[in-house]
C-alpha positions in Angstrom: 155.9 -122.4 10.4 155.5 -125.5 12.3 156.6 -129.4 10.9 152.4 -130.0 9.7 152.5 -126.4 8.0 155.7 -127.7 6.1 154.5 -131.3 5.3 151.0 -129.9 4.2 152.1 -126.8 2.3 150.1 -124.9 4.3 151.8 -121.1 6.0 149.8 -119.3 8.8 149.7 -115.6 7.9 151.6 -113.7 10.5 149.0 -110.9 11.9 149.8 -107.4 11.8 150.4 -105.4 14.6 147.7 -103.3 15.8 149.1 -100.3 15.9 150.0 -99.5 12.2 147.1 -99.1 11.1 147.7 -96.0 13.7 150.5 -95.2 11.9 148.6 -92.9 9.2 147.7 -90.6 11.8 151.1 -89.6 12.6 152.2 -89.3 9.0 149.4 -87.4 7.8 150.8 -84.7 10.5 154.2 -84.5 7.9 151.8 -84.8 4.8 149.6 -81.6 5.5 151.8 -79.4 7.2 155.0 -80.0 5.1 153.5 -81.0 1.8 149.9 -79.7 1.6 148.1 -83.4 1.2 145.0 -83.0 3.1 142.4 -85.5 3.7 139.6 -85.9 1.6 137.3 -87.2 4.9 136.6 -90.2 4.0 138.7 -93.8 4.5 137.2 -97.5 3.7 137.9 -100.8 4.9 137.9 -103.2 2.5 136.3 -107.0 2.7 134.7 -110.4 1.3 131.3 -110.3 2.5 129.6 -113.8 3.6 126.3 -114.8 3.3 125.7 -116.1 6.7 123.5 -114.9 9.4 126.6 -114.9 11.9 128.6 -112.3 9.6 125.8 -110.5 8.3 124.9 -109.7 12.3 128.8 -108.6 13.2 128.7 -106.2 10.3 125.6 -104.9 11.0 126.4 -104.4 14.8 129.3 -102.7 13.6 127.7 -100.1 11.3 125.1 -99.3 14.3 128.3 -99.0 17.0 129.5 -96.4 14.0 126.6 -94.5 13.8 126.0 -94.3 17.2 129.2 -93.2 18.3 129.4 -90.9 15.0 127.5 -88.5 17.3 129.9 -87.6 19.4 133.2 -87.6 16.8 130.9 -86.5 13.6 131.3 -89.1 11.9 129.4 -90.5 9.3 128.9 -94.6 7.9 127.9 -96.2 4.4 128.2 -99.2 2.8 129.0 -100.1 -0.8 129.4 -103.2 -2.6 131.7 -103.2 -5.6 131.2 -104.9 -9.0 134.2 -107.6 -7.6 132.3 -108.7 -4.7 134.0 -106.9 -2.0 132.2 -104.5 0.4 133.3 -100.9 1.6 132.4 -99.9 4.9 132.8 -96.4 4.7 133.8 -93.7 7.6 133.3 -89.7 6.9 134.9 -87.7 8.9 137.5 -84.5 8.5 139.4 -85.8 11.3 141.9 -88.5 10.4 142.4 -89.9 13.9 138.7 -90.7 14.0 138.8 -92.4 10.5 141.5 -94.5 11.8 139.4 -95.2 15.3 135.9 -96.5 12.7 138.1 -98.7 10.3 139.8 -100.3 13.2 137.0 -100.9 15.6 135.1 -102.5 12.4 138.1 -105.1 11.3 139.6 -105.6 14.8 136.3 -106.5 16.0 135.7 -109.2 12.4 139.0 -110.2 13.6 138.1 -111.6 17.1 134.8 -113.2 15.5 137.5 -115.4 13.1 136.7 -113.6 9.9 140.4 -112.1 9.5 140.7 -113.6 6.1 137.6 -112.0 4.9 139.7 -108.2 5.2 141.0 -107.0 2.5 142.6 -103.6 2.9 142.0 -100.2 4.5 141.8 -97.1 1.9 142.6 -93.7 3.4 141.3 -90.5 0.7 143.4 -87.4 0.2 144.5 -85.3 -2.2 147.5 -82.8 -2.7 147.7 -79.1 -3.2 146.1 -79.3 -6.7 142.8 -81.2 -5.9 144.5 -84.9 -7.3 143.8 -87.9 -5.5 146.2 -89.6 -3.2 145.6 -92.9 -1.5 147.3 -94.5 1.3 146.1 -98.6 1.2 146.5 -100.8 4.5 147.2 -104.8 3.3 145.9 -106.3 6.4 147.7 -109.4 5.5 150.9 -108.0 4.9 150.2 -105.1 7.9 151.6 -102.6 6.1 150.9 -99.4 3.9 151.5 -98.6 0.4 150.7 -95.2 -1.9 148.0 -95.4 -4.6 147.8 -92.3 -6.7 145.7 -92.7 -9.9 145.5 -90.5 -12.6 143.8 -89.6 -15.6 139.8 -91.1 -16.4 141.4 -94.2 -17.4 142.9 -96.7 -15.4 146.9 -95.0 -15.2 148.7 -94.5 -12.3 151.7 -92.3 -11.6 154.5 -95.0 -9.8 156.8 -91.7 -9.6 154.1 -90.1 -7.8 153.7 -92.7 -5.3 157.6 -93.2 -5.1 157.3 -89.9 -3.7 154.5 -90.8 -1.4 156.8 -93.5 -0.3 159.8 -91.0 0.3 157.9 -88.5 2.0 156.1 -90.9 4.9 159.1 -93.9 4.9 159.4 -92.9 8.5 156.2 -92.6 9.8 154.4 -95.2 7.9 155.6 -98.9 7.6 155.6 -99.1 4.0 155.1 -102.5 1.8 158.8 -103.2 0.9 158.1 -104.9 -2.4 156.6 -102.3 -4.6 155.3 -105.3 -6.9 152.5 -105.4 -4.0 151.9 -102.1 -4.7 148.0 -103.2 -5.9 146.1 -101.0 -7.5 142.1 -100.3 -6.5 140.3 -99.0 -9.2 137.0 -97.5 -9.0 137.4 -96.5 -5.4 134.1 -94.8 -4.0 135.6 -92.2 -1.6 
């Protein structure tokens, strides 16, 4: 943080490294084969829509570079808008390397046209050996991962569960230190 920052209470958010986002693909090696978590195919990224023709034409681009490339990887692209006002850009595809390569090409490439503020997160879908839900969540502004594992209809979630989440991956993933940031997305559409 530079003297202006200081004097005008303003920080510049430090931006994560590239490559963590990667990191999922690695520790969902350790999650299926050692713990039976297997993807449920789908993963999200996250972000504040504008209402300008300039953002409206990058996202758009991007959904067509996703569908056109989904021939070749099978993937598959939809979008959602929430009840909050956030939209989900949404990548299907059994292959969690390729779910990693959509949600990356769509934010890095928001990122170069200046709308880096507009991300929110990146929501990987699995589940574990009985069918439940497990989420991994990518803070963009804090570039790094944290567990998310509902449960019940309501809106519950099971901390000791994603304690566990948190032992299991430590290594592989660069978890969110402070569990407080451990946010919860409820309603998730994948």
């Amino acid at each position: 943080m530079g003297l202006f920052d200081a004097l005008t209470g303003r920080r510049k958010i430090k931006a994560p490294a590239p490559d963590r986002l990667f990191a999922i693909t690695t520790a969902y090696i350790q999650l299926e084969a050692e713990h039976g978590i297997r993807t449920r195919g789908s993963a999200a990224l996250v972000f504040q829509p504008l209402a300008t023709g300039d953002f409206e034409r990058i996202v758009a681009d991007m959904e067509e570079v996703l569908r056109g490339t989904g021939g070749e990887t099978g993937s598959a692209v939809e979008t959602s808008d929430d009840d909050i006002g956030y939209r989900w850009m949404i990548v299907h595809d059994d292959d969690v390397e390729d779910l990693a390569v959509g949600v990356n090409a769509v934010s890095d490439q928001l990122q170069l046209d200046g709308y880096a503020e507009r991300l929110l997160c990146a929501v990987f879908a699995f589940q574990d050996a009985k069918g439940a839900p497990v989420y991994f969540i990518y803070n963009y502004k804090r570039g790094a991962w944290y567990p998310f594992v509902p449960q019940g209809d309501g809106q519950d979630r099971s901390v000791e569960r994603e304690l566990q989440m948190k032992a299991i991956v430590g290594a592989d993933l660069p978890i969110e230190p402070e569990v407080g940031r451990w946010f919860p997305l409820w309603g998730i559409p994948i």
